[in-house]
ZAKOL-883519 format. One record per residue (C-alpha): residue number from 1; residue in three letters; x negated, y, z negated. Coordinates in steps of 0.1 Angstrom, whole numbers, plus 2048, in hexadecimal, padded with zeros to 3 digits. Layout:
BEGIN
NUKOL   seq   type   east   north    up
NUKOL   NUM    ALA      X       Y     Z
...
***
This chain:
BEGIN
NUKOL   seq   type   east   north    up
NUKOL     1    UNK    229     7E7   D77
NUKOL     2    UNK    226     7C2   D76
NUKOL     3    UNK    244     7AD   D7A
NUKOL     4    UNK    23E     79E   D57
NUKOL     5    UNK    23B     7BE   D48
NUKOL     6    UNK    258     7C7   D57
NUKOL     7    UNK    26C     7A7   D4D
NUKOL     8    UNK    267     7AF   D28
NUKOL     9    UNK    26C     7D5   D2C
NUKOL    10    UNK    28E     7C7   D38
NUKOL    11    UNK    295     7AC   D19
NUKOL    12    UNK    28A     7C8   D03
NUKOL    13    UNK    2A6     7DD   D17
NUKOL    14    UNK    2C1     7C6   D11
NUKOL    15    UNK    2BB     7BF   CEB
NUKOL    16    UNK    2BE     7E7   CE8
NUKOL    17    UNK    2E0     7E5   CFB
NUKOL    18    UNK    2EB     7CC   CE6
NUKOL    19    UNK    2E4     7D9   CC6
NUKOL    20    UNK    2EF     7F9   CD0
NUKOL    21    UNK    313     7EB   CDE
NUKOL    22    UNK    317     7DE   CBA
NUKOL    23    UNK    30D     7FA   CA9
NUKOL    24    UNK    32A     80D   CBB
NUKOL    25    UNK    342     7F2   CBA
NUKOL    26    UNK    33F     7F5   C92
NUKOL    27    UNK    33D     81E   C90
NUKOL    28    UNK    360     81B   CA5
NUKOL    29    UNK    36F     804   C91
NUKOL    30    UNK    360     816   C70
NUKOL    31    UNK    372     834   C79
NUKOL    32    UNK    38E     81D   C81
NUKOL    33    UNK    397     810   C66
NUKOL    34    UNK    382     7EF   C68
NUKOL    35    UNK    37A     7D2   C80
NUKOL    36    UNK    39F     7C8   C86
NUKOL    37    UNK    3A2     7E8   C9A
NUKOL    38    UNK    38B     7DB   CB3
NUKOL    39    UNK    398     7C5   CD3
NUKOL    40    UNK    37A     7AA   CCC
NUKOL    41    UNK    35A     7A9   CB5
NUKOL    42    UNK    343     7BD   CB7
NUKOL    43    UNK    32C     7A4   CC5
NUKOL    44    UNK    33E     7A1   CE0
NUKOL    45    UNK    33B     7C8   CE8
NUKOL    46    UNK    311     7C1   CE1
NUKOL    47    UNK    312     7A5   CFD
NUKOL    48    UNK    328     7BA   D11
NUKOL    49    UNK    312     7D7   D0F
NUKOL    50    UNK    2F5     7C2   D17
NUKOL    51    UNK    301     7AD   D36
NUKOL    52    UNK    307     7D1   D47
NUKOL    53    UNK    2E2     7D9   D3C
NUKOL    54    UNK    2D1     7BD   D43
NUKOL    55    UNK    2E3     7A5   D5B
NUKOL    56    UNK    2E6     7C0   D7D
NUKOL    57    UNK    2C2     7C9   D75
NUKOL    58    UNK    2B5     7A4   D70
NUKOL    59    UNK    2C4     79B   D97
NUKOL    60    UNK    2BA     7B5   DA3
NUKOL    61    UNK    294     7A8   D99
NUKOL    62    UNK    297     786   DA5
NUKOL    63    UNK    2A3     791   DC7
NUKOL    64    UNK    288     7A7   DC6
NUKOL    65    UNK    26F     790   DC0
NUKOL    66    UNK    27E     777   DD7
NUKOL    67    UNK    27D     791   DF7
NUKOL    68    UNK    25F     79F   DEB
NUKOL    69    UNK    242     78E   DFA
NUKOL    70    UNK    251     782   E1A
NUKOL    71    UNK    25B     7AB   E21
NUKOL    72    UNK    239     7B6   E19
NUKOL    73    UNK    22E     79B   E30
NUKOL    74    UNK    241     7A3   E4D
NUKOL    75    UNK    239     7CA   E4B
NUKOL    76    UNK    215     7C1   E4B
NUKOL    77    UNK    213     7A4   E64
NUKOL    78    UNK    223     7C1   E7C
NUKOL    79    UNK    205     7D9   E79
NUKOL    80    UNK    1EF     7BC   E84
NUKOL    81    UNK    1F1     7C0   EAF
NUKOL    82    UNK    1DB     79F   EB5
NUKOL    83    UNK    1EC     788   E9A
NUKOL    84    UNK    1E9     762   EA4
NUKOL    85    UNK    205     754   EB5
NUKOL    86    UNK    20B     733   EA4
NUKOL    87    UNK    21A     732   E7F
NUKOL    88    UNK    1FB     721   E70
NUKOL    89    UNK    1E6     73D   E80
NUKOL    90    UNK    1F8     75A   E71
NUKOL    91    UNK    1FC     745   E51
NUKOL    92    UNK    1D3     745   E50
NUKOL    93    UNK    1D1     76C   E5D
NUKOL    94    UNK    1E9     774   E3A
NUKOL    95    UNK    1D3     761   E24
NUKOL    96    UNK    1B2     770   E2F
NUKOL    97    UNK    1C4     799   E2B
NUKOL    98    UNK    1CE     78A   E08
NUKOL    99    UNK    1AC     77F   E02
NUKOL   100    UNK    1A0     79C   E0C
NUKOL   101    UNK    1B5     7B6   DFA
NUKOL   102    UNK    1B2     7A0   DD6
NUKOL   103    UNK    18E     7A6   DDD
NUKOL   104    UNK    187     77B   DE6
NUKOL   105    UNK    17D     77C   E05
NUKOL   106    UNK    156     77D   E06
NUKOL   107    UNK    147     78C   E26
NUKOL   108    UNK    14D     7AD   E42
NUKOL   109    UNK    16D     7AA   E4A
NUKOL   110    UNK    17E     7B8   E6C
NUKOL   111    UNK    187     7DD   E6A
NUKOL   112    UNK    1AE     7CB   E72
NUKOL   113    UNK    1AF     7BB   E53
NUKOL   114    UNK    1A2     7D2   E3D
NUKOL   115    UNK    1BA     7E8   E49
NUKOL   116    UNK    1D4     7D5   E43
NUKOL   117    UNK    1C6     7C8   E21
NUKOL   118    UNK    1CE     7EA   E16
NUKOL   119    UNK    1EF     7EC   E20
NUKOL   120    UNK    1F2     7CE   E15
NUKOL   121    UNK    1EA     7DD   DEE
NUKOL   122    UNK    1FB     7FC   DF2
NUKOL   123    UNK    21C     7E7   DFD
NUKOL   124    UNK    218     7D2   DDE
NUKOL   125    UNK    211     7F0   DC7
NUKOL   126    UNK    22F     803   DD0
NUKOL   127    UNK    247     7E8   DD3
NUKOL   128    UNK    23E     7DD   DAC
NUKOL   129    UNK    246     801   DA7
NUKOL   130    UNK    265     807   DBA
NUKOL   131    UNK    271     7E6   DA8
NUKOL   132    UNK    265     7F4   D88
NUKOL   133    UNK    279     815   D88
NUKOL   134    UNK    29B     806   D98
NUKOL   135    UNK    29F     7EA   D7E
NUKOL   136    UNK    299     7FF   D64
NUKOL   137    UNK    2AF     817   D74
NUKOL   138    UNK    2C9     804   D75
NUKOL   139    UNK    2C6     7F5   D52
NUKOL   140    UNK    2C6     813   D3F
NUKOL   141    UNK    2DE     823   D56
NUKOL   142    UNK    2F7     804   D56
NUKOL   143    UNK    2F1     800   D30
NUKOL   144    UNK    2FB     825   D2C
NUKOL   145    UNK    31B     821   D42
NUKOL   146    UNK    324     7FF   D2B
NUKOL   147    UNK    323     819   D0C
NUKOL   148    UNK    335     834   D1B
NUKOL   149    UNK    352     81D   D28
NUKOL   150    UNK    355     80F   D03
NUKOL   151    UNK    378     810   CF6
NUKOL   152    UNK    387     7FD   CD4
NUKOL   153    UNK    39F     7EF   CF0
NUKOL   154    UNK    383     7E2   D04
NUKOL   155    UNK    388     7BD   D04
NUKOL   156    UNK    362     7B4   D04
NUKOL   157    UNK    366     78F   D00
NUKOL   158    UNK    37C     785   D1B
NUKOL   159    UNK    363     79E   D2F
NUKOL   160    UNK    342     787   D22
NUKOL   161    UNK    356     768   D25
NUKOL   162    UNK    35E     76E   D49
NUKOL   163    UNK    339     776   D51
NUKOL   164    UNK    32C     75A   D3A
NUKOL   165    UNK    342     741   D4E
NUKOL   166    UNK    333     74F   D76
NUKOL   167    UNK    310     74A   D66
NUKOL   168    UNK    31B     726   D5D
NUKOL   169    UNK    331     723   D83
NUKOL   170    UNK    30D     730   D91
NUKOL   171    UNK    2FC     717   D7A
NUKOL   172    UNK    30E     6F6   D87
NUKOL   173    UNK    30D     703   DAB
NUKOL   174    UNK    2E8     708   DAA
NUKOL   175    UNK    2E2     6E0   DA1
NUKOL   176    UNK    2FA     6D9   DBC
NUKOL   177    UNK    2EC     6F1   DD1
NUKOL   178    UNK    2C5     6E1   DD0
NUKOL   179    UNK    2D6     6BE   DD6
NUKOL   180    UNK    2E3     6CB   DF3
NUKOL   181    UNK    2C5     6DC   E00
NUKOL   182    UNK    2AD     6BF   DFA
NUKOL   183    UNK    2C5     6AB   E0A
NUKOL   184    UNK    2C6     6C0   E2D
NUKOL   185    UNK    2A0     6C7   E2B
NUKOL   186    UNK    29C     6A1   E28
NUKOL   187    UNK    2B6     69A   E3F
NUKOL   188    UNK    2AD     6B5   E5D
NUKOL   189    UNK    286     6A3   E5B
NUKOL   190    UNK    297     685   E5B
NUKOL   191    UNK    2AB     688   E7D
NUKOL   192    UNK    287     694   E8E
NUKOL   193    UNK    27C     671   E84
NUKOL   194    UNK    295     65F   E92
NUKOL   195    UNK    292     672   EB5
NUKOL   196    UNK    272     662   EB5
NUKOL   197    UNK    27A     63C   EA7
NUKOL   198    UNK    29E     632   EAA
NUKOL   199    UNK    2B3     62A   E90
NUKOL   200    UNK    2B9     607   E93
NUKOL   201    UNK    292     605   E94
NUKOL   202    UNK    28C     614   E70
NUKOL   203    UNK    2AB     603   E61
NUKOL   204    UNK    2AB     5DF   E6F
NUKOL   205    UNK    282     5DC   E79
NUKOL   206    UNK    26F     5C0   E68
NUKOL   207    UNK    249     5D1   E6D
NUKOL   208    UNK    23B     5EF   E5D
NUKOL   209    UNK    21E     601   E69
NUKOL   210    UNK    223     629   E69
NUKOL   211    UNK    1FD     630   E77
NUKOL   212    UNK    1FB     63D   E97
NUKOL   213    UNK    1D9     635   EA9
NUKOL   214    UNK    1CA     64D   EBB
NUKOL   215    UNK    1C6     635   EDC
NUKOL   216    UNK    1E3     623   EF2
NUKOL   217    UNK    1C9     604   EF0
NUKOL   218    UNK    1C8     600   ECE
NUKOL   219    UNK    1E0     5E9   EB8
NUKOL   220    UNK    1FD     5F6   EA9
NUKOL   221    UNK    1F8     61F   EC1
NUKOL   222    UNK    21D     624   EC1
NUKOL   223    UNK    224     617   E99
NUKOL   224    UNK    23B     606   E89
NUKOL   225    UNK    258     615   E76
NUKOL   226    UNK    269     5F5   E6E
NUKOL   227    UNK    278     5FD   E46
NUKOL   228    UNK    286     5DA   E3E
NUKOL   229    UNK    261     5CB   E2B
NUKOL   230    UNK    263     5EF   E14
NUKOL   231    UNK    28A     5EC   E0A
NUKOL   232    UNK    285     5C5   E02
NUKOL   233    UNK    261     5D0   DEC
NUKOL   234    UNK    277     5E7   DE0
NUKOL   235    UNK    292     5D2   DD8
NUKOL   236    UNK    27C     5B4   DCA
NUKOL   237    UNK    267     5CC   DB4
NUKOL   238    UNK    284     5DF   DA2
NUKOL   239    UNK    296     5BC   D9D
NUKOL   240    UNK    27A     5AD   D8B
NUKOL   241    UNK    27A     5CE   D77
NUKOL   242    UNK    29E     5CF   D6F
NUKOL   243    UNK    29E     5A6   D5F
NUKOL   244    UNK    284     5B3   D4E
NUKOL   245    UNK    291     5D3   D3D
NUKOL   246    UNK    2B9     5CC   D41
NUKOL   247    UNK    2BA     5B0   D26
NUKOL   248    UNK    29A     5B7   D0F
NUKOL   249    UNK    2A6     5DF   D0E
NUKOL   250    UNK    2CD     5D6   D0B
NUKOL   251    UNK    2C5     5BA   CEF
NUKOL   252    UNK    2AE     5CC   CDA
NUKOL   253    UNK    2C9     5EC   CDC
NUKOL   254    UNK    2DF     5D2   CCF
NUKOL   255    UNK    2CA     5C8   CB4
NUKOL   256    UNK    2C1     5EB   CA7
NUKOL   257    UNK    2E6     5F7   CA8
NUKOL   258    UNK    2F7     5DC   C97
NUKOL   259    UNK    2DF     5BF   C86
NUKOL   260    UNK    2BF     5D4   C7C
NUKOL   261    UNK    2BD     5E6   C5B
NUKOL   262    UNK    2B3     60C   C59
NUKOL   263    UNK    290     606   C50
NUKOL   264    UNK    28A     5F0   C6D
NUKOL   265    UNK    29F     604   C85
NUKOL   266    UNK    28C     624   C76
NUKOL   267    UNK    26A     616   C80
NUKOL   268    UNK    270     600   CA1
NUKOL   269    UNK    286     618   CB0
NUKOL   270    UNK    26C     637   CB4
NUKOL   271    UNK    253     614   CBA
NUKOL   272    UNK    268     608   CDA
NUKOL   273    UNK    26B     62F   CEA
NUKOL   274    UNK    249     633   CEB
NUKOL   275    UNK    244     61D   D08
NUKOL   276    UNK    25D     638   D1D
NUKOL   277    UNK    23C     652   D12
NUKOL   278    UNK    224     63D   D22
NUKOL   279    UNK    215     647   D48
NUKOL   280    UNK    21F     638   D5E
NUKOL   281    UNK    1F9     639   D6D
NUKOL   282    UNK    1EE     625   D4A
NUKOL   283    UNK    207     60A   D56
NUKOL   284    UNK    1F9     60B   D77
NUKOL   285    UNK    1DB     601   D65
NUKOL   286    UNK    1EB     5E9   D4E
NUKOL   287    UNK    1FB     5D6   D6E
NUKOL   288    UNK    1DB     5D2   D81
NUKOL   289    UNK    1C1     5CC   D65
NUKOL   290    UNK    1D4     5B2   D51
NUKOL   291    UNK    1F7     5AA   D5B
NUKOL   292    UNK    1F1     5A6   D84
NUKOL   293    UNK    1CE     58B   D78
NUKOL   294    UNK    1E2     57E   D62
NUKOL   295    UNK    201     576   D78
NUKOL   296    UNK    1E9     569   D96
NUKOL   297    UNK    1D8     54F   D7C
NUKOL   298    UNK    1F9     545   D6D
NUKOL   299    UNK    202     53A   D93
NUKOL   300    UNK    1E5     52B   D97
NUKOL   301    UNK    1E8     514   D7D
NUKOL   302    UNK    208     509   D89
NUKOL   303    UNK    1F9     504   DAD
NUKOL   304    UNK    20E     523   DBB
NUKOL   305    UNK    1F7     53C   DCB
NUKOL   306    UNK    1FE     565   DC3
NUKOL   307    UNK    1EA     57E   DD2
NUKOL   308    UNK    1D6     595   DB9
NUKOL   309    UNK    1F0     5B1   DBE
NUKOL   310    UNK    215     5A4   DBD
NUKOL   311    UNK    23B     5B0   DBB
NUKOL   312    UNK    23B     59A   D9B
NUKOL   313    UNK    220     5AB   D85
NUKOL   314    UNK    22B     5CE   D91
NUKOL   315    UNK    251     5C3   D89
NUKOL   316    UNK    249     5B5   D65
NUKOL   317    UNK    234     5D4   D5A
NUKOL   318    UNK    250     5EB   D67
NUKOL   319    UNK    26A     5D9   D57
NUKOL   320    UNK    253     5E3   D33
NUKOL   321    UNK    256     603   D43
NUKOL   322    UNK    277     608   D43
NUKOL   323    UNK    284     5F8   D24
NUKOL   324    UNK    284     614   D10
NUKOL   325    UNK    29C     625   D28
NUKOL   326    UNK    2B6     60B   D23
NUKOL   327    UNK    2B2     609   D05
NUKOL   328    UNK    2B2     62B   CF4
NUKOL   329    UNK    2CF     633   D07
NUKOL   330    UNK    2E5     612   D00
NUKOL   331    UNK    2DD     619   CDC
NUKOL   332    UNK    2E9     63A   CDA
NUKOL   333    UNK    30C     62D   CEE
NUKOL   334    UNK    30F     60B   CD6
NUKOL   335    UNK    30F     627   CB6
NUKOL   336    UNK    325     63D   CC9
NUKOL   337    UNK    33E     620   CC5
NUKOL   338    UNK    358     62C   CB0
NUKOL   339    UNK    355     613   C8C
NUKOL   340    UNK    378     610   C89
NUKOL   341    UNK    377     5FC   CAA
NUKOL   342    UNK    35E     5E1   C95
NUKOL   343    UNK    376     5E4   C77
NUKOL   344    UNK    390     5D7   C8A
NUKOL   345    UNK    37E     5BE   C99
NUKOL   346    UNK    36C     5B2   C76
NUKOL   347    UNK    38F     5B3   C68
NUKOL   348    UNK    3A4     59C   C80
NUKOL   349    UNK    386     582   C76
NUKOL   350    UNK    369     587   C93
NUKOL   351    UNK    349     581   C88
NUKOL   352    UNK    32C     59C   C8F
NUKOL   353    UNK    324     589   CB1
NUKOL   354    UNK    348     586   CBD
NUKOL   355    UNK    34C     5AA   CB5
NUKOL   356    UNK    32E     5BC   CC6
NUKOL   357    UNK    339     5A1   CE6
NUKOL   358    UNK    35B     5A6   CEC
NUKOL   359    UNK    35E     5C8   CDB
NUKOL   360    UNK    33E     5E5   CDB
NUKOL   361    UNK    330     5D5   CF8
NUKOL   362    UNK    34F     5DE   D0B
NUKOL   363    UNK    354     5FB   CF9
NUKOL   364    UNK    32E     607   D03
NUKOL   365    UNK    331     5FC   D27
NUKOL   366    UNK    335     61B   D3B
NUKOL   367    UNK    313     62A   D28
NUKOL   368    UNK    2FF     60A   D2C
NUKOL   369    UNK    307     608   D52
NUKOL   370    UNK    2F9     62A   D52
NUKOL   371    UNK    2DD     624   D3D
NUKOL   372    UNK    2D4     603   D55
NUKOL   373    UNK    2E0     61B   D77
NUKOL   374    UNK    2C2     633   D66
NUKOL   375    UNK    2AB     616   D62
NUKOL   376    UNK    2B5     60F   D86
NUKOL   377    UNK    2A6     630   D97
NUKOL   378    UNK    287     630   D7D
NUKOL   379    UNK    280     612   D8F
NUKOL   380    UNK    289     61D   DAF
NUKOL   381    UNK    275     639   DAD
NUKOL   382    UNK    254     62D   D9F
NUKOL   383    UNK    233     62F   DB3
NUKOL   384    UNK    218     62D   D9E
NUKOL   385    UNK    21B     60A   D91
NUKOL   386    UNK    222     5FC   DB0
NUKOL   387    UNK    205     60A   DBF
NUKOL   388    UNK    1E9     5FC   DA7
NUKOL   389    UNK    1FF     5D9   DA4
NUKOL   390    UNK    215     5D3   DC2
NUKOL   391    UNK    1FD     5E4   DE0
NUKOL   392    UNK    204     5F5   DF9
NUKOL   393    UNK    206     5DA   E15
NUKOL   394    UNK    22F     5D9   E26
NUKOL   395    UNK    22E     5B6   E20
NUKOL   396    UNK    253     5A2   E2C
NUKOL   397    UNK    258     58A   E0F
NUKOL   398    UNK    26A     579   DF7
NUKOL   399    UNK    251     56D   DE0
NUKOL   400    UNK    24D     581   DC7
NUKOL   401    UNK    229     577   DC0
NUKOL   402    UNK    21E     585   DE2
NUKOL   403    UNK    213     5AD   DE8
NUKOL   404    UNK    22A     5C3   DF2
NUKOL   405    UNK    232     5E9   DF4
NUKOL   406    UNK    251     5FF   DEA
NUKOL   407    UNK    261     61D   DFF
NUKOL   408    UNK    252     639   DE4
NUKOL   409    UNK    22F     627   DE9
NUKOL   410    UNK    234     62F   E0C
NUKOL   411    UNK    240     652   E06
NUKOL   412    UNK    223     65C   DF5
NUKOL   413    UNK    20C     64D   E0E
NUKOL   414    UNK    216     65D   E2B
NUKOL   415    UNK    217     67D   E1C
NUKOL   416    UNK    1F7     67D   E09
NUKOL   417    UNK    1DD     694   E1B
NUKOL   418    UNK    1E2     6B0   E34
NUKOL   419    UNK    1FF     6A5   E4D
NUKOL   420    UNK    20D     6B1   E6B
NUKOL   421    UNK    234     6B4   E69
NUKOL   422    UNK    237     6A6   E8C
NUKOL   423    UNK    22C     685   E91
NUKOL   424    UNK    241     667   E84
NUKOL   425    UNK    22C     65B   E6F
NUKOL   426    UNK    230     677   E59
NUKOL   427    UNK    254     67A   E5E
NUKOL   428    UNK    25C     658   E55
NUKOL   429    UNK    255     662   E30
NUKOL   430    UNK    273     676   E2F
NUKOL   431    UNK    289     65D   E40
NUKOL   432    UNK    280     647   E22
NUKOL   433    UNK    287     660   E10
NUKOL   434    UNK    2AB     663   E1B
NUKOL   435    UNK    2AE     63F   E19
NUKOL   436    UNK    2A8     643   DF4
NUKOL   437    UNK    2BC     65D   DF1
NUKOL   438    UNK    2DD     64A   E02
NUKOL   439    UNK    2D5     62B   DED
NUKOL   440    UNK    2D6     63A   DCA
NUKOL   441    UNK    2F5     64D   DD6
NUKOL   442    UNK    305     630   DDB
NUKOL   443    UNK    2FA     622   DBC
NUKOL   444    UNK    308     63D   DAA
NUKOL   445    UNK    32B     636   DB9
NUKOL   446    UNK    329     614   DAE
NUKOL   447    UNK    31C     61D   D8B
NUKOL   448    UNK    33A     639   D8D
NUKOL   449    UNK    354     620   D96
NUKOL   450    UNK    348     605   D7C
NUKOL   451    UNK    34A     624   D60
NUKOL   452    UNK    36D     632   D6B
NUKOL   453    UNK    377     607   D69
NUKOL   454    UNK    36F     604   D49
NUKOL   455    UNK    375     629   D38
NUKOL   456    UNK    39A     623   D40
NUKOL   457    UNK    399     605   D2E
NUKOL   458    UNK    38A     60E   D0F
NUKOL   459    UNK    393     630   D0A
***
């Protein structure tokens, strides 16, 4: 039986439990003498009747299909007496049974492998079976036991609550869970980087050039992992971006929450999002076809001279980019704003100004610093535009009209292609990577700390 076959067999399962744990919830309390003989509703006893069906039987499938392959694997890999010795090799030995047991592989093949192509199948077939027959096993047999333990004492929805709140508990620990484990997979790749290029190298060095020659004699053979030119591109493109979309996204929430009329706030609002639908790969284009030419004549004209890919045009169109983010979200915390606040205000004689100044703006801060803190990573975070505006040169500057490149930029080029997790080169991506991942973590304390500030204050 196939696993989605099997999936809705077990839905279908659990809909019959739960119809069935109401229909005797309501013949007990019929014969009862009504619903107020009953410890809870008789929901409650459906959803309890149903978790026992349908919850024991559902894990029971995902670690099923979790184990599955990697068992099967090892069982056949075992029959094979002249298996490769190196991962990759055993890794290409698996593929070429698969091929050959879904019927892909085109050719003879060795007597070995057919072999173990068909135990290969037969493993599959009866493991979908086995897992077949036990979860519905222990559906209708768990289901059954859920009806049988019924009771008008029964109290059903402390019983659901108390599951409802693990499945929550397992919820919130799986997000924090994944943070953790991208963390220590960065991290552990991270530490076989810097047992090749020291810390003080990567943190403090001034020159970036991550590829290795394939000669001592040739310039640059042992690279150079020096980070400083990506954090400052880094730093100088997300700035531009910020004066860009801070003040055009925070004034124009403004002006839609508290000066525009409903028409005009009906019709520019959905306008202004728009923009946050855009690709990013169609501002790429954007940046280099108009704004970067543009940019490089304006200097011109003014005798400065700007490279044809600069920090400045991939800043400005990022900033667009990101407007709608602060925006949207400081208009939805400027009407959160309790009115009574602006009543006040009107009434002791502030004008409309004086009261979005000195009262909703402070009353909105803790959203809008987390609007901006989004805006923040966005910007942090964005490749694409950089690419086709900024290039990918690790340029050491300060002028923004000169080329430079941004840790993601750098991230994806020394990842793109087949790598070999063992050279530095390809290990300094993931020591970016934790340097991203420390910086924004220590913008969020800051952005925390600024919230906590000011929630105190105007709560």
């Amino acid at each position: 039986m196939q696993t989605s076959t099997l999936f809705a067999l077990l839905l279908l399962l659990i809909l019959v439990a739960y119809g069935a744990g109401i229909s005797r919830a309501l013949t007990v309390a019929h014969k009862r003498g009504g619903l107020r003989k009953l410890a809870a509703l008789p929901g409650y006893y459906g959803s309890y009747t149903a978790l026992w069906c349908g919850l024991p039987a559902l894990l029971l499938l995902g670690t099923w299909l979790i184990f599955d392959d990697a068992i099967i694997r090892a069982l056949v890999m075992d029959r094979i007496a002249d298996k490769p010795d190196t991962i990759a090799g055993q890794n290409l030995l698996y593929a070429q049974i698969q091929n050959l047991a879904s019927g892909r592989l085109i050719g003879d093949a060795a007597p070995q492998l057919q072999e173990a192509a068909l135990q290969l199948n037969r493993l599959r077939t009866g493991s979908r079976n086995l897992q077949a027959a036990l979860s519905l096993i222990l559906a209708v047999g768990l289901g059954a036991f859920a009806l049988l333990r019924f009771s008008p004492e029964l109290r059903a929805r402390e019983k659901v609550e108390q599951v409802l709140r693990w499945v929550l508990l397992t919820c919130a620990c799986a997000a924090i869970f994944t943070t953790v484990g991208i963390l220590l997979s960065v991290l552990f790749e991270s530490l076989r980087f810097f047992q090749t290029v020291p810390l003080t190298e990567f943190l403090f060095g001034l020159h970036w050039s991550p590829q290795m020659a394939l000669r001592a004699d040739q310039v640059g053979s042992s690279g150079a992992f020096g980070a400083v030119p990506l954090i400052t591109g880094t730093l100088m493109v997300s700035v531009i971006a910020m004066f860009v979309a801070v003040p055009v996204g925070l004034m124009s929430a403004i002006y839609l929450a508290e000066y525009a009329s409903k028409r005009v706030r009906a019709l520019a609002k959905p306008v202004l999002e728009i923009l946050a639908g855009v690709p990013t790969v169609v501002y790429g284009f954007f940046a280099a076809l108009t704004v970067a030419p543009f940019v490089r004549d304006l200097a011109a004209s003014l005798g400065l001279q700007a490279s044809s890919e600069s920090a400045l045009a991939a800043g400005l169109v990022m900033g667009v980019m990101i407007i709608p983010f602060v925006s949207s979200l400081s208009d939805d915390v400027i009407n959160a704003v309790p009115q009574s606040l602006r009543d006040g205000a009107l009434g002791l004689g502030s004008t409309r100004s004086e009261t979005v100044r000195k009262v909703v703006i402070p009353a909105a801060l803790p959203g809008i610093v987390g609007g901006v803190l989004l805006a923040v990573s966005r910007a942090i975070g964005e490749t694409m535009i950089v690419v086709m505006a900024a290039g990918l040169t690790a340029n050491l500057t300060a002028n923004p009209l000169e080329s430079v490149t941004t840790v993601t930029v750098q991230i994806v080029t020394l990842l793109v292609g087949d790598q070999e997790f063992d050279s530095p080169k390809t290990l300094a991506a993931f020591a970016l990577g934790l340097m991203l991942f420390i910086s924004t973590l220590m913008l969020n304390f800051v952005a925390l700390h600024v919230v906590k500030k000011y929630r105190e204050q105007y709560d």
